[in-house]
LUMZA-956818 format. One line per 8 residues: number of its first residue (from 0); their letters; for each residue y, x, z of N, C-alpha, C. Coordinates in steps of 0.001 Angstrom, whole numbers, plus 500000, padded with zeros to 6 digits. Example, Ala and Ser with C-alpha at 12.3 -4.5 7.8 and 13.67 -1.06 7.14 Angstrom:
LUMZA-956818
0 = AS = 494310 513190 507800 495500 512300 507800 496700 513200 507800 ~ 497750 512850 507080 498940 513670 507140 500030 512900 507870;
//
This chain:
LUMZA-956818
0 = XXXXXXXX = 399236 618441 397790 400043 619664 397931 401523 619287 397816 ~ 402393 619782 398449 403851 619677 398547 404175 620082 397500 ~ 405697 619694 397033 406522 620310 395820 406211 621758 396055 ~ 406854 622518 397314 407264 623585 397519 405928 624345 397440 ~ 404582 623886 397910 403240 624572 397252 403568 624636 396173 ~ 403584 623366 394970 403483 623662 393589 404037 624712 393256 ~ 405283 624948 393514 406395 625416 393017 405690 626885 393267 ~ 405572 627573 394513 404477 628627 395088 403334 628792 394577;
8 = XXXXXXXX = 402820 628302 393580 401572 627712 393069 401862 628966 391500 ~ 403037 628387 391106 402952 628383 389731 404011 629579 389690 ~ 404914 629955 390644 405572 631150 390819 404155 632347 391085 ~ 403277 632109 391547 402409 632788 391996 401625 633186 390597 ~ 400988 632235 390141 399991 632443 388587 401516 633286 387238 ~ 402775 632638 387087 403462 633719 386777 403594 634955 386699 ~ 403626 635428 388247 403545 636756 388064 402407 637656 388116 ~ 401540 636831 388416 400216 637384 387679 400168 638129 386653;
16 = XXXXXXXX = 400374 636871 386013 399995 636340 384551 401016 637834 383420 ~ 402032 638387 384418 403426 639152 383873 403216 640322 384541 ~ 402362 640770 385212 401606 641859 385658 400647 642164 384974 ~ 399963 640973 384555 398458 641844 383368 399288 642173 382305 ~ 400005 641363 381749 400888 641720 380275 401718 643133 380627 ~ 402255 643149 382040 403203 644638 381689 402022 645725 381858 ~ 400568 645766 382296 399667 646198 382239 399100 647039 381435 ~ 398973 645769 379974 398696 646081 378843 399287 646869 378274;
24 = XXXXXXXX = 400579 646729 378481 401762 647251 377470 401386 648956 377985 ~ 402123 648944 379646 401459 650584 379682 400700 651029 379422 ~ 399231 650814 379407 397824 650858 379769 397139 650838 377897 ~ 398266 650591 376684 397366 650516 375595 396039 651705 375195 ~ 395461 651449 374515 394759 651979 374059 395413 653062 372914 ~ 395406 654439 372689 395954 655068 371962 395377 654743 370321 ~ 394667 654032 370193 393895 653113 369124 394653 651871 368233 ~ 395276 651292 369641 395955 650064 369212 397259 650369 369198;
32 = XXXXXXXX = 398331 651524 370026 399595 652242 369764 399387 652458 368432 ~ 398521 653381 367613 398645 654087 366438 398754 652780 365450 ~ 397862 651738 366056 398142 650908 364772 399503 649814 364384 ~ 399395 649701 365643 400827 648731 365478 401970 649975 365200 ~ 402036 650976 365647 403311 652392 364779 402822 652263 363045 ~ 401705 652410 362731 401478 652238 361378 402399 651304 360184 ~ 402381 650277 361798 403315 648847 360478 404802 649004 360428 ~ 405189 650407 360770 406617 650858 360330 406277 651731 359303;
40 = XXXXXXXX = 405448 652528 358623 405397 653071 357808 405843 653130 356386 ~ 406972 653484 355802 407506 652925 354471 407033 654035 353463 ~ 406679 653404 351927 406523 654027 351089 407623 654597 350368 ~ 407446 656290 350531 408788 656972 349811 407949 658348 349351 ~ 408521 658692 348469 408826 659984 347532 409799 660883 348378 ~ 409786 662077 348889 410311 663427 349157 410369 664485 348487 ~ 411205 665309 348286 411300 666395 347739 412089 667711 347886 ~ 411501 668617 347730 412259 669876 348584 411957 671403 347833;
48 = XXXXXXXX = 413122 672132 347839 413058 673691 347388 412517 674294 348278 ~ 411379 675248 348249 410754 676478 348866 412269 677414 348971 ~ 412282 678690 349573 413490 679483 349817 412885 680510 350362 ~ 413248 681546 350181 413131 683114 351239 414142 684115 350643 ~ 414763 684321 351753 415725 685104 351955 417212 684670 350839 ~ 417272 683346 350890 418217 682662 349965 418011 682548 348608 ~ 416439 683139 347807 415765 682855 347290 415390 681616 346296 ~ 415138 680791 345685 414381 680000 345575 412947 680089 344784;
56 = XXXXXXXX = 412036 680095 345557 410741 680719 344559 409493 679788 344639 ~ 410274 678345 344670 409323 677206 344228 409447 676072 344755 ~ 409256 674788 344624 409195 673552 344691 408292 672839 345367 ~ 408310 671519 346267 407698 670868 346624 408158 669146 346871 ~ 406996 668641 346837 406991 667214 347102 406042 666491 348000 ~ 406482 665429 348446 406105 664380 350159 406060 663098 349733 ~ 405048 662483 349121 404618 661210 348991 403972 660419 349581 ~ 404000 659377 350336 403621 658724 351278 403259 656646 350443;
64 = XXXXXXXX = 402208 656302 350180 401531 655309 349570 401158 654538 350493 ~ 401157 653364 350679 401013 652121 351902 400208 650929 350461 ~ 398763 651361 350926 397752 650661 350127 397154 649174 350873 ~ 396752 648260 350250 395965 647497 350688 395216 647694 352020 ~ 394387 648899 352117 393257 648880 352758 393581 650672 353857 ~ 394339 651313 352911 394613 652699 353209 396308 652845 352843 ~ 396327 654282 353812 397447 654804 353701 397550 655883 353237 ~ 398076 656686 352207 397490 657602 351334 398919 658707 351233;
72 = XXXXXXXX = 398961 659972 351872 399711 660959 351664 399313 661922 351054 ~ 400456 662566 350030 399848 663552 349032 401552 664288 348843 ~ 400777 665808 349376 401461 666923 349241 401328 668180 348458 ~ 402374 668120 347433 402337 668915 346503 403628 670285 346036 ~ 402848 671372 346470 403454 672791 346112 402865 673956 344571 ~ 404210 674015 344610 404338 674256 343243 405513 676269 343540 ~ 404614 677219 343004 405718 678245 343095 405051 679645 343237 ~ 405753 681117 343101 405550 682191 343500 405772 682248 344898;
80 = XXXXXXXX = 404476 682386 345790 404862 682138 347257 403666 683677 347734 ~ 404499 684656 348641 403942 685472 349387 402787 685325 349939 ~ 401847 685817 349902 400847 686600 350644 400473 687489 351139 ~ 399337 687804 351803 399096 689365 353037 400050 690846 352149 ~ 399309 690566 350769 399697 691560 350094 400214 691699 348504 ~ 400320 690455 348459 400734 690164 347460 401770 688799 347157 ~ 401932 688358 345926 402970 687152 345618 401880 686386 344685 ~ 401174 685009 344884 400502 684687 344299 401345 683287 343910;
88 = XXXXXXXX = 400905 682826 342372 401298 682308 341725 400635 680433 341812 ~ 400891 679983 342529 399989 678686 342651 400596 677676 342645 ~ 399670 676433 342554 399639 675248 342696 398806 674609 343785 ~ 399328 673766 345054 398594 673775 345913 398869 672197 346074 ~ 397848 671008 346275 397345 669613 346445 396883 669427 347489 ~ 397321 668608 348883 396572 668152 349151 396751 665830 349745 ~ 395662 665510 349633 395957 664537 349668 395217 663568 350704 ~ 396001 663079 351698 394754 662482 352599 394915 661015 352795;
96 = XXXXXXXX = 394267 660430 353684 393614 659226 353700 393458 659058 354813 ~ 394449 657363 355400 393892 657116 356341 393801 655496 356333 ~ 392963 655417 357397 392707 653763 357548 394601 652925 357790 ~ 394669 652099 357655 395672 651081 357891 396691 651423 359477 ~ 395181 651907 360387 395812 651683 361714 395769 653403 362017 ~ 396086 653879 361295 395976 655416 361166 395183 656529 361636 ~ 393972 656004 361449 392499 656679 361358 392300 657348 360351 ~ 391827 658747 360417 391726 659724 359549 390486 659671 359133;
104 = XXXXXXXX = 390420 659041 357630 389137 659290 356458 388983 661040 355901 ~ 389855 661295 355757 389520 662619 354557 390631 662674 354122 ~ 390498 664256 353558 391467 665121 352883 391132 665581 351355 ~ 391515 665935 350464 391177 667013 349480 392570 667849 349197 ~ 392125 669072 349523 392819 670174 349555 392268 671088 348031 ~ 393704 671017 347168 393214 671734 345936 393933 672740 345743 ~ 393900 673952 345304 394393 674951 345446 393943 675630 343690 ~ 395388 675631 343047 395138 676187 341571 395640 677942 341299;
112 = XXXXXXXX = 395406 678948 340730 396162 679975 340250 395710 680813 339078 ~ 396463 681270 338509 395979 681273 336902 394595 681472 336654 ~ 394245 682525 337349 392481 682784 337085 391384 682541 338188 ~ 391758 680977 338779 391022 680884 340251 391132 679344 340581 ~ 390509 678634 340681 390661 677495 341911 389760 676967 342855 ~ 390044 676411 344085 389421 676226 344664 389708 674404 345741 ~ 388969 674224 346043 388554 672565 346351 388033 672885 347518 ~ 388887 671691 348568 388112 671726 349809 388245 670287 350178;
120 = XXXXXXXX = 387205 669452 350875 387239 668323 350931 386921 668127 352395 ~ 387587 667362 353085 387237 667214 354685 386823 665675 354596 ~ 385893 665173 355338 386277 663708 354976 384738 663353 356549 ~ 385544 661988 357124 384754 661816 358575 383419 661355 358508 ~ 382459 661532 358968 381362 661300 359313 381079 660223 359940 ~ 381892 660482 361680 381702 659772 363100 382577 659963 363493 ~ 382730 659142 364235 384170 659185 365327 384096 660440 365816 ~ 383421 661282 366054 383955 662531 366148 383572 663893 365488;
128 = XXXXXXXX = 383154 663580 364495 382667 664706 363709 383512 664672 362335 ~ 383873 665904 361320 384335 665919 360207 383563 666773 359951 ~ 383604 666764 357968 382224 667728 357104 383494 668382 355873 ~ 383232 669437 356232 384298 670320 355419 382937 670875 354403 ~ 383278 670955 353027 382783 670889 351923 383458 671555 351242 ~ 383362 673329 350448 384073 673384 349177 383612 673731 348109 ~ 384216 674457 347430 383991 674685 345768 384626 675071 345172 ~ 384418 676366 344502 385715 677440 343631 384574 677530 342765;
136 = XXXXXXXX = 385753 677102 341625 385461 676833 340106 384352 676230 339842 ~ 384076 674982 340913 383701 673994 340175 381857 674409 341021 ~ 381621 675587 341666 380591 676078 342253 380884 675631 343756 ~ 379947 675300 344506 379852 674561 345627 379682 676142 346850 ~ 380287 676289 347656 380202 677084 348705 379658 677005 350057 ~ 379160 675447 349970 378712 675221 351864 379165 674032 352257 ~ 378854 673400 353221 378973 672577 353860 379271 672954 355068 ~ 380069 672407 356528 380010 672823 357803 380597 671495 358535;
144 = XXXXXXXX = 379940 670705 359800 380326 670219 360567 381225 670477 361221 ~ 382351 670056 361626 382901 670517 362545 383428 669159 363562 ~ 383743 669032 364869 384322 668547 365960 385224 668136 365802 ~ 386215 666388 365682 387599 666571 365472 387326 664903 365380 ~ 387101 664406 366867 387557 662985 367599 388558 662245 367058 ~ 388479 661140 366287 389635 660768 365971 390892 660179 367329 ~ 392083 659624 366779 392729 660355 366031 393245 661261 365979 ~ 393128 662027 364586 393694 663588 364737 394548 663356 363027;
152 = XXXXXXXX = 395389 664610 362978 396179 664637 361840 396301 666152 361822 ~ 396719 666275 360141 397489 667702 359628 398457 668740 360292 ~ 398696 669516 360054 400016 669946 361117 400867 669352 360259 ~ 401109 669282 358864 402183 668329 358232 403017 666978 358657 ~ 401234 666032 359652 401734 664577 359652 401873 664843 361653 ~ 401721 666194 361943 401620 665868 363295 402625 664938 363952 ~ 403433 664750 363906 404830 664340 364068 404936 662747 364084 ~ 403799 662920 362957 404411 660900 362534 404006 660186 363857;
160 = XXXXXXXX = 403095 660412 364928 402529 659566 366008 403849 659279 366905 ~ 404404 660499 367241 405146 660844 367979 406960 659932 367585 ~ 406869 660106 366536 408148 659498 365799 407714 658003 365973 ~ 406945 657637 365703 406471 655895 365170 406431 655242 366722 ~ 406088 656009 367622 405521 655307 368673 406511 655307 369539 ~ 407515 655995 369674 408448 655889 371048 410154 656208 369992 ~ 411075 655432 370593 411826 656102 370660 412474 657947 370747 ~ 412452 658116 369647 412923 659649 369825 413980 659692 370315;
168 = XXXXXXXX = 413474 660543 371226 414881 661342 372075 414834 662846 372521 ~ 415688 663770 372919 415304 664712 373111 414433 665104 374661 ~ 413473 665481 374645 412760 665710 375753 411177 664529 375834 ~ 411292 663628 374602 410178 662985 374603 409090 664195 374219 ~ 407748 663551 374720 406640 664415 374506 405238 663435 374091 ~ 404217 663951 373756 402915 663481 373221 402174 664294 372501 ~ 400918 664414 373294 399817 665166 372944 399241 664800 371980 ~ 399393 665418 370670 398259 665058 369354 397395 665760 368783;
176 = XXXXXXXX = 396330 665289 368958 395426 665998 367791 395341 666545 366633 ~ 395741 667932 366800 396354 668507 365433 394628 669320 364556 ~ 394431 668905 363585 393542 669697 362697 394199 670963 361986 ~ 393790 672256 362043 394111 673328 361374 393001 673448 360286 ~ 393161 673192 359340 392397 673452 357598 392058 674603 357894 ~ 392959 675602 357912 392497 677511 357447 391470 677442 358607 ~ 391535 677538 360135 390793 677915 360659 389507 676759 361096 ~ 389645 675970 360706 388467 674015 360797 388421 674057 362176;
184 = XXXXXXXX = 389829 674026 363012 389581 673509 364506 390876 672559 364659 ~ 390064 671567 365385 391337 670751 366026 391528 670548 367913 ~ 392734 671046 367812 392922 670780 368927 393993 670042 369796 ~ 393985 669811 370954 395203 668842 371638 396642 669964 371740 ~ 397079 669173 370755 398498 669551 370761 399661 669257 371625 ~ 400625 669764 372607 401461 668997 373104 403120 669282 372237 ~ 403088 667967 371593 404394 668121 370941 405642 667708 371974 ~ 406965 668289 371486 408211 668229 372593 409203 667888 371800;
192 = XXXXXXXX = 409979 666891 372043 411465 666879 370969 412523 667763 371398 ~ 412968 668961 370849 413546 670042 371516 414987 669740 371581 ~ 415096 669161 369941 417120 669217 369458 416876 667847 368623 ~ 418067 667539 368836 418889 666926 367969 419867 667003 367040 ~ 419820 666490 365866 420944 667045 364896 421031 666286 363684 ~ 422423 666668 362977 422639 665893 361531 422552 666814 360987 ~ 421792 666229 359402 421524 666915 358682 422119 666832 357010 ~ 423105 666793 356441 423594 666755 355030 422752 667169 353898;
200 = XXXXXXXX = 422071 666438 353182 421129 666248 352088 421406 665901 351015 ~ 421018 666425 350089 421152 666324 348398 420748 665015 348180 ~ 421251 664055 347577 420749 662341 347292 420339 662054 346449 ~ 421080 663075 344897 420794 662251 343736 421707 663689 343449 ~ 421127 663949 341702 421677 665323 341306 422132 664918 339460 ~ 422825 665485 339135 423531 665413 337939 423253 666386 336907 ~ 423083 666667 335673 422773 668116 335039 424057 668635 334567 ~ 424349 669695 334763 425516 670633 334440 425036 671146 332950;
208 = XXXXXXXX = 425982 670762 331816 425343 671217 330275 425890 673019 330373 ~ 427085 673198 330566 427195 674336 330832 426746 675604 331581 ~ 425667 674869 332571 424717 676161 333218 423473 675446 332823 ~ 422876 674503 332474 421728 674277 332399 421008 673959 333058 ~ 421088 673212 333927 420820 673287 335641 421446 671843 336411 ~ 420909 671659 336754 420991 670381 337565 421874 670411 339152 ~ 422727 670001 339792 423590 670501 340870 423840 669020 341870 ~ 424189 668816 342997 424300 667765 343571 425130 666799 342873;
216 = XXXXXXXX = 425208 665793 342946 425768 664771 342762 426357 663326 344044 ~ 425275 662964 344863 425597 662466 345967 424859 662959 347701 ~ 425267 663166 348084 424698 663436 349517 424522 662622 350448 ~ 423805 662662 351525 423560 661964 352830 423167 662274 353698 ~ 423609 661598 355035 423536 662224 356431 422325 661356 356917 ~ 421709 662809 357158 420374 662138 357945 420002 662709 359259 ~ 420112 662020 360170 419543 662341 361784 418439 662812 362212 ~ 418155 664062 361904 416655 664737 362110 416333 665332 363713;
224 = XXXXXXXX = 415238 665244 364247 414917 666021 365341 414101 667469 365327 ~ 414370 667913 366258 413284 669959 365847 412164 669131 367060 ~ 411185 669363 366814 409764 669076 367083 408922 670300 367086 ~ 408752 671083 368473 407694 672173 369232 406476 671763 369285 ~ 405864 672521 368672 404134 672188 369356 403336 673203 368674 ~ 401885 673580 369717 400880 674469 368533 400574 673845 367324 ~ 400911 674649 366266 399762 674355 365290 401201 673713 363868 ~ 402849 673957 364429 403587 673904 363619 404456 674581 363319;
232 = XXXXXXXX = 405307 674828 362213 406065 675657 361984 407443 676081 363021 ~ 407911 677488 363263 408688 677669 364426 410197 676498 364549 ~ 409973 676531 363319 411317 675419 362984 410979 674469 361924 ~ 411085 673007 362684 410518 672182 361870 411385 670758 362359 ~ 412246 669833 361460 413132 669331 361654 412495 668241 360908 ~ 412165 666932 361285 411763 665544 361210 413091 664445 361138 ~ 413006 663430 360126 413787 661899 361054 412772 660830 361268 ~ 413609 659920 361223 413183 658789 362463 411672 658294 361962;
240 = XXXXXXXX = 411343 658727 360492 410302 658315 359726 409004 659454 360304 ~ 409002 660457 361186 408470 661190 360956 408392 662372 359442 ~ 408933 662497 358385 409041 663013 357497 410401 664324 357450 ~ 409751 665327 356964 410290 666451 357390 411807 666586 356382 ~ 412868 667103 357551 414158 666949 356877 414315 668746 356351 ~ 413897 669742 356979 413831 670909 357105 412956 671649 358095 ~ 412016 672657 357630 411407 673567 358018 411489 674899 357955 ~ 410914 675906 358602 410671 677601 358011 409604 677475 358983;
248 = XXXXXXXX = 408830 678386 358340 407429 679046 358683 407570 680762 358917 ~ 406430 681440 360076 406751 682191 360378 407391 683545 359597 ~ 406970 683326 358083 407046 684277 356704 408187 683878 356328 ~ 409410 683125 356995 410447 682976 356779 410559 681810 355246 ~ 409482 681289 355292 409722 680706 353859 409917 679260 354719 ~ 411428 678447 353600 412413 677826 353915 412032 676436 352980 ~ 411915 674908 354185 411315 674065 353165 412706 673043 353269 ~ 413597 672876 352356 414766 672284 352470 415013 670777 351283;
256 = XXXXXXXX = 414942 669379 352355 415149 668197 351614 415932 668189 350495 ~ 415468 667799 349053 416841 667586 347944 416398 666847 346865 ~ 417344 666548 346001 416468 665823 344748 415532 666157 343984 ~ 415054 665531 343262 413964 665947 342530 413998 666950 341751 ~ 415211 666677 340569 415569 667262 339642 416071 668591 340326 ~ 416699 669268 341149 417318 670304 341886 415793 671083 342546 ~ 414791 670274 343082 413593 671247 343885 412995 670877 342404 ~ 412476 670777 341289 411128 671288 340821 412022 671549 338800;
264 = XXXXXXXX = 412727 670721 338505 413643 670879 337473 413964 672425 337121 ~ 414770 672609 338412 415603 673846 338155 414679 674774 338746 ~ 413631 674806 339220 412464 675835 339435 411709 675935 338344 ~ 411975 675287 337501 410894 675102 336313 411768 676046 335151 ~ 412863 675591 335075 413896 676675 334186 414203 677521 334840 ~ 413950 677885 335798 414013 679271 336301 412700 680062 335938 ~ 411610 679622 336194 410558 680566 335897 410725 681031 334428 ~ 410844 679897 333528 411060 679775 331722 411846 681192 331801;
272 = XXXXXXXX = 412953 681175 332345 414184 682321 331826 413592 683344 332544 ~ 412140 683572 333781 411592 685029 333786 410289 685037 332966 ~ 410218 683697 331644 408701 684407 331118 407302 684248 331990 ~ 407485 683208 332764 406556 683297 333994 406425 681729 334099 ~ 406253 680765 333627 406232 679407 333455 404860 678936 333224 ~ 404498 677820 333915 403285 677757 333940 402667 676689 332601 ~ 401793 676792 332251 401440 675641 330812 401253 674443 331794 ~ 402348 673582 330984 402103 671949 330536 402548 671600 331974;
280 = XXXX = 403687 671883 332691 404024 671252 333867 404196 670510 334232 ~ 403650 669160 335015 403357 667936 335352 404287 667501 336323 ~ 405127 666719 336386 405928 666347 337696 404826 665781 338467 ~ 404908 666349 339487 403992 665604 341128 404240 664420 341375;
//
């Protein structure tokens, strides 16, 4: 064979060879996307004031655990928060579980209020089945199969696929499998990046001896996106982590990033000074 074969030879098996690879790259498996997005996942602590109508009528926290074997998120609300017809007084847990490459094991959803609790446990079967399981006060209520192909996520974590896997920008999109708890259906979600925006956040908070009360101390600018889709709140503001910078839900209740001491501290001496404080309060 001539040089100029060789040369034709091996220009030829090249671009082969750079056609199956750009192949792959388009062509992944939404299996093997989720897992390699997984290995950006950082372990952090969040925290945020509930709000309505400028309000503050309770506390919450966003913990995110990067285990050996699992990846372990646990969300915890704490507060006087509205209902159909009433203002119920709770404590609400839930904590889920997923494989490494972000395969959904199970949930436990705990739900406390002074004279009531209740336990719900989702946790997978088969690649496409989940077994919702509960129990108020400790009495077992049923079992039920339900449908829900992995991968699927919370409306909480809907976001993280979408954030981890592409460049955010405004007008990116991706269909996720969103699970709804209240009603046990999951369905294909199409999420949209609507806006862009900065967001100024509480960093670190100081206690004021003269009010009693804890108040900012340092702030920071964080680059959040608003993220559309069924199955999430009308306004729901993410950064680059997937982790929520600001939300409201349709009941107008307001979920706003801040320090610790400022979302559950000063909710805690607030209830004290209405007589309404709950026994033996545990930081989340």
């Amino acid at each position: 064979m001539s040089r100029r074969g060789v040369a034709l030879a091996i220009l030829g098996v090249w671009a082969v060879a750079l056609s199956l690879l750009m192949s792959r790259r388009l062509n992944r498996d939404p299996v093997e996307v989720l897992a390699i997005a997984a290995l950006r996942i950082q372990p952090r602590s969040l925290y945020y004031t509930i709000e309505q109508n400028g309000t503050i009528i309770g506390a919450a926290s966003s913990q995110i655990d990067t285990l050996p074997a699992q990846i372990v998120a646990t969300d915890y609300v704490e507060g006087l928060l509205p209902s159909a017809d009433s203002t119920l007084d709770l404590k609400l847990e839930t904590r889920a579980a997923f494989s490494r490459a972000l395969s959904f094991q199970g949930i436990r959803i705990t739900i406390k209020l002074p004279d009531d609790s209740i336990t719900v446990l989702i946790s997978r079967v088969s690649a496409d089945s989940l077994r919702v399981t509960g129990a108020r006060r400790g009495e077992m209520l049923g079992t039920q199969d339900i449908e829900a192909r992995d991968p699927v996520f919370m409306p909480e974590w809907a976001a993280l696929p979408l954030m981890l896997t592409q460049e955010p920008r405004v007008g990116s999109a991706m269909t996720v499998r969103v699970l709804d708890p209240r009603t046990r259906i999951a369905r294909e979600a199409p999420l949209l990046i609507a806006a862009e925006s900065l967001f100024v956040v509480v960093d670190s908070a100081r206690y004021e001896s003269r009010d009693r009360t804890w108040v900012p101390a340092l702030r920071d600018t964080v680059r959040a996106w608003r993220v559309t889709g069924e199955g999430l709140p009308p306004t729901f503001w993410i950064d680059i982590a997937g982790r929520i910078v600001e939300a409201e839900d349709e009941r107008g209740l307001l979920l706003r990033r801040t320090a610790f001491e400022i979302a559950f501290d000063n909710w805690r001496t607030a209830r004290r000074s209405r007589a309404v404080a709950p026994a033996n309060p545990a930081r989340p």
